[in-house]
C-alpha positions as CSV (number, residue, x, y, z in Angstrom):
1,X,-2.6,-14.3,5.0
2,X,-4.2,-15.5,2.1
3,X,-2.2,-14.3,-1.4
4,X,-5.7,-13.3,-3.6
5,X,-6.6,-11.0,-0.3
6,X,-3.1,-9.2,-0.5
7,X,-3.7,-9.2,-4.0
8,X,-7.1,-7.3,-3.5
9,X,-5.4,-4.9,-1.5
10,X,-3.0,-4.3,-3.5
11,X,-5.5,-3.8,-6.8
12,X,-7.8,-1.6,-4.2
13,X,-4.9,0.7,-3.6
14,X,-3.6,1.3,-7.0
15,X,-7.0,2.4,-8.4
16,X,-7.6,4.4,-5.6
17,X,-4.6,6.3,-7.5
18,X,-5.9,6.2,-10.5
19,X,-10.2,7.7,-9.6
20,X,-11.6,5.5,-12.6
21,X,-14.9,6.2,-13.5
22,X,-15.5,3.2,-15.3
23,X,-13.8,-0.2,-14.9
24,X,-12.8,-3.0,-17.2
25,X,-12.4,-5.9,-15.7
26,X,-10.9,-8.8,-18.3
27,X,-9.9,-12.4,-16.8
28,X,-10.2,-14.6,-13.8
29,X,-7.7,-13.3,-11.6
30,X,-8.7,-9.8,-12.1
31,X,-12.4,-10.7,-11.5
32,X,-11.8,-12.7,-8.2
33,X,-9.5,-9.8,-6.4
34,X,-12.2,-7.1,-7.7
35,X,-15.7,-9.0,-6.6
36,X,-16.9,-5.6,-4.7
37,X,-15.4,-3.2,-7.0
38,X,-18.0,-4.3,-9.4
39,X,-21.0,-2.0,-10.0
40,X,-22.8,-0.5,-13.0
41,X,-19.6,1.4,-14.3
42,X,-17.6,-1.8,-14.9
43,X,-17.2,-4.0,-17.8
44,X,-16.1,-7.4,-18.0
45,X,-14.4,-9.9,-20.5
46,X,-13.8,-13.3,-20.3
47,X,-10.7,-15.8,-22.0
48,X,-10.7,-16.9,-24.4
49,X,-8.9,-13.0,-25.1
50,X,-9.6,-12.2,-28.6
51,X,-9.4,-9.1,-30.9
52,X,-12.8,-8.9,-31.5
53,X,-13.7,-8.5,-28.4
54,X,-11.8,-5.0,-27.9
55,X,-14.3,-3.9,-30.7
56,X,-17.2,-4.3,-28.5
57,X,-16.5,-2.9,-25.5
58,X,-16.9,1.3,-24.8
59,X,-13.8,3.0,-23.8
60,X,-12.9,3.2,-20.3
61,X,-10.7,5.0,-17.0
62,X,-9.0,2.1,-15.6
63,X,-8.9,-2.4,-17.3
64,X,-7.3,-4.2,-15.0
65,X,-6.7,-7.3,-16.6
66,X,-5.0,-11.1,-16.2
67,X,-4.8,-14.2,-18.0
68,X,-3.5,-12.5,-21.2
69,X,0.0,-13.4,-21.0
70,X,-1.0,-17.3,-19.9
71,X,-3.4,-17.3,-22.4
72,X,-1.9,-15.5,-25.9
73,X,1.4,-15.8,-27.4
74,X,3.6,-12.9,-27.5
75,X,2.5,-11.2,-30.8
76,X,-1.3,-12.1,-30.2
77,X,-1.3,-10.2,-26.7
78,X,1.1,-6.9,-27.6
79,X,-1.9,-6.6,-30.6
80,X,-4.5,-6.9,-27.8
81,X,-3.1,-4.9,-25.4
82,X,-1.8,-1.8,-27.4
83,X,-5.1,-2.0,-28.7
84,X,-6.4,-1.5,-25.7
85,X,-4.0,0.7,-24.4
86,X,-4.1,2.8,-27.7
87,X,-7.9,3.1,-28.1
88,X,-10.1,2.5,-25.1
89,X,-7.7,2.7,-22.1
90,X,-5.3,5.3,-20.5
91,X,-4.8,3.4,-17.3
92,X,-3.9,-0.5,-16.9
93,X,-3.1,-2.8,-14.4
94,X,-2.3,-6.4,-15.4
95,X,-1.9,-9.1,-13.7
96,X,0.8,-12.0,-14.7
97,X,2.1,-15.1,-13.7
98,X,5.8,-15.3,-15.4
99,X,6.3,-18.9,-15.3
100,X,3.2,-19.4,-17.2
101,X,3.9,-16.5,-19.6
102,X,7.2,-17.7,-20.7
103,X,5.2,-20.5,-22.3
104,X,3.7,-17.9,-24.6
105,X,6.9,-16.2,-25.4
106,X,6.7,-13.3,-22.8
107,X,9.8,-12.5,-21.1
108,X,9.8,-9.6,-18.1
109,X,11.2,-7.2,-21.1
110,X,8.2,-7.6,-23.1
111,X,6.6,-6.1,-20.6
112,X,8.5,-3.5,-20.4
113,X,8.7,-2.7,-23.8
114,X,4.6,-2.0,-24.2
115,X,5.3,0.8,-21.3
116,X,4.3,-1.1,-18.1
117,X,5.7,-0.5,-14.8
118,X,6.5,-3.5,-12.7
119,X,4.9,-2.5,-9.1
120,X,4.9,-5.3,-7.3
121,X,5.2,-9.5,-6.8
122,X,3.6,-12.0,-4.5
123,X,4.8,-15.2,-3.5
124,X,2.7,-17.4,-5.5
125,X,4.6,-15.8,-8.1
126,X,2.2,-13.7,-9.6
127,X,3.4,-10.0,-11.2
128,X,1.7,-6.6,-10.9
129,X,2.2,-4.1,-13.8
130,X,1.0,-0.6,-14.5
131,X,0.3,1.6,-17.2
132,X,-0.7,5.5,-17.2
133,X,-0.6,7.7,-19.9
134,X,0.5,10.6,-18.2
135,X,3.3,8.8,-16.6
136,X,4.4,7.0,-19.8
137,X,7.1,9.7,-21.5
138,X,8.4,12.0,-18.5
139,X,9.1,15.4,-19.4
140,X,12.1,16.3,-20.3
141,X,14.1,19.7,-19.2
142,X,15.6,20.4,-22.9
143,X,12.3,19.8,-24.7
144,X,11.1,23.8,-25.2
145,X,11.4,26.9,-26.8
146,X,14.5,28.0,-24.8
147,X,17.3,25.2,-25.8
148,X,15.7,25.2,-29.6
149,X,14.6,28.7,-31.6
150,X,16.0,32.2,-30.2
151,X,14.0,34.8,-32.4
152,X,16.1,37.0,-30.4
153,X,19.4,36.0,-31.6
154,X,18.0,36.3,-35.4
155,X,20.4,38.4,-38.2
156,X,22.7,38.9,-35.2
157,X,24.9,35.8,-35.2
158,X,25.8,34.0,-38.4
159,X,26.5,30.4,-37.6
């Protein structure tokens, strides 16, 4: 079976998940594996990936994106895609060839590091990575009222 078809599947699946409204779709890759995704709710970029370009574009449910990490140097594409991530998008899903990417500077820790998820490889040795927001910082057991004030125990216990 062809790798771009799994690919497709793949993308399809994930953004089932995610019920995006709109779509930005940035870089070759991304645009080949989403042909019928696109409608009127989707926006595209092309590389050469550039700051300015985030400036233009409307904010959005779901950019699925390749090409960066091939394409920018590490600082370069953490600025672009924390941008992104920061302003316009609460979901991602990039798309990223390692061998090419080390080039650039990106190591799989990099990735990492800008809170992506690595879902899943193919064996042309492309990379899939996720981002959600609501997935990003789990919620922790100790982080409420209970472990932290106790009005009740006030003027009764001096510590």
């Amino acid at each position: 079976m062809n790798q771009s078809v799994l690919l497709s599947s793949l993308l399809s699946t994930l953004i089932q998940q995610f019920e995006p409204q709109s779509i930005l779709v940035a870089g070759d890759v991304a645009r080949l594996c989403l042909n019928d995704c696109q409608d009127t709710r989707s926006q595209a970029l092309t590389t050469p990936f550039e700051q300015s370009q985030l400036q233009q574009i409307h904010s959005v449910d779901l950019a699925v994106i390749s090409d960066l990490t091939e394409t920018l140097p590490l600082q370069a594409g953490q600025q672009w895609l924390g941008y992104l991530r920061n302003l316009h998008a609460p979901h991602i899903i990039l798309i990223a060839d390692p061998a090419q990417a080390q080039q650039q500077g990106w190591q799989f820790r990099d990735y990492l590091a800008m809170g992506l998820h690595h879902i899943a490889g193919t064996n042309d040795g492309l990379q899939v990575f996720s981002y959600a927001i609501e997935n990003y910082q789990p919620k922790r057991d100790w982080l409420n009222s209970r472990f932290w004030a106790n009005p009740e125990n006030y003027d009764k216990y001096r510590w």
